[in-house]
C-alpha positions in Angstrom: 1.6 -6.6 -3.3 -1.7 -8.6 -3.6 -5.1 -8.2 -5.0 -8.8 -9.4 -5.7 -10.0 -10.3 -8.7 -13.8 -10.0 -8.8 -16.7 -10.1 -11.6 -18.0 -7.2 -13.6 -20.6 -7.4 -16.0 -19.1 -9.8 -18.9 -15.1 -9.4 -17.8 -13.3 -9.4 -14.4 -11.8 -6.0 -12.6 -9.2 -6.0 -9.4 -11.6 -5.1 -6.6 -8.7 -4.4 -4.0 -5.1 -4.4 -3.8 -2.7 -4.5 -0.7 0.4 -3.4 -0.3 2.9 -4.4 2.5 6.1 -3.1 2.4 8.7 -5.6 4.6 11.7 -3.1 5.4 14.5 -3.1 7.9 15.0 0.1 9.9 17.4 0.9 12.5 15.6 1.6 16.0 17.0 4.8 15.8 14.8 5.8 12.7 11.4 4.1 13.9 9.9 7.6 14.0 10.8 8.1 10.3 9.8 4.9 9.1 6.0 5.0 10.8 5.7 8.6 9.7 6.6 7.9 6.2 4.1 5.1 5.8 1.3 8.1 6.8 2.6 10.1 3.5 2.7 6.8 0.7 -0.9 7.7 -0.4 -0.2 11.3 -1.0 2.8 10.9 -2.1 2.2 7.8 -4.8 1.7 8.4 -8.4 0.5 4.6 -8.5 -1.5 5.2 -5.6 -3.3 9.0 -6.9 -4.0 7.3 -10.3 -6.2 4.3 -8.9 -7.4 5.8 -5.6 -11.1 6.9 -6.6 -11.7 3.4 -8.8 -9.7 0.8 -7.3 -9.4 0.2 -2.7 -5.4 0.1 -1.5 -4.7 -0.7 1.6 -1.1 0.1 2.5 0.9 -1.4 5.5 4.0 -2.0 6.6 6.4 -4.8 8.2 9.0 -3.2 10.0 12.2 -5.2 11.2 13.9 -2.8 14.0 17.5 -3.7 13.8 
C-alpha cells in the first residue's frame, strides 16, 4: 500500500492511497482470483469507511503458478 500526502488548509490529509495486492494463484483458480479483486471494495471495512473522503485505487499482481 501507498499514498499521497497533500496540503489542507493549516495541516496535511492523504489525498489518495493504492493498494496492490502481489499474490500467487494456481492457473487453475485465475477466474477466482480476478473475480475476487471486483468484490474488495464492497467487501472492505477499511475500504467502506474511507470511500466517500479519501480515493483508493485497488489492483492486483497476480503470479499464475
Amino acid at each position: 500500500m501507498e499514498g499521497d500526502i497533500g496540503p489542507a488548509d493549516k495541516t496535511i490529509k492523504i489525498t489518495e492511497i493504492r493498494v496492490t495486492y502481489h499474490v500467487r494463484v494456481p492457473e487453475d483458480k485465475k477466474a477466482e482470483a480476478e473475480r475476487s479483486l471486483e468484490f474488495h471494495s464492497s467487501r472492505c471495512p477499511a475500504y467502506q469507511s474511507i470511500k466517500d473522503s479519501i480515493p483508493v485505487k485497488i489492483d492486483a499482481d497476480f503470479e499464475w503458478v
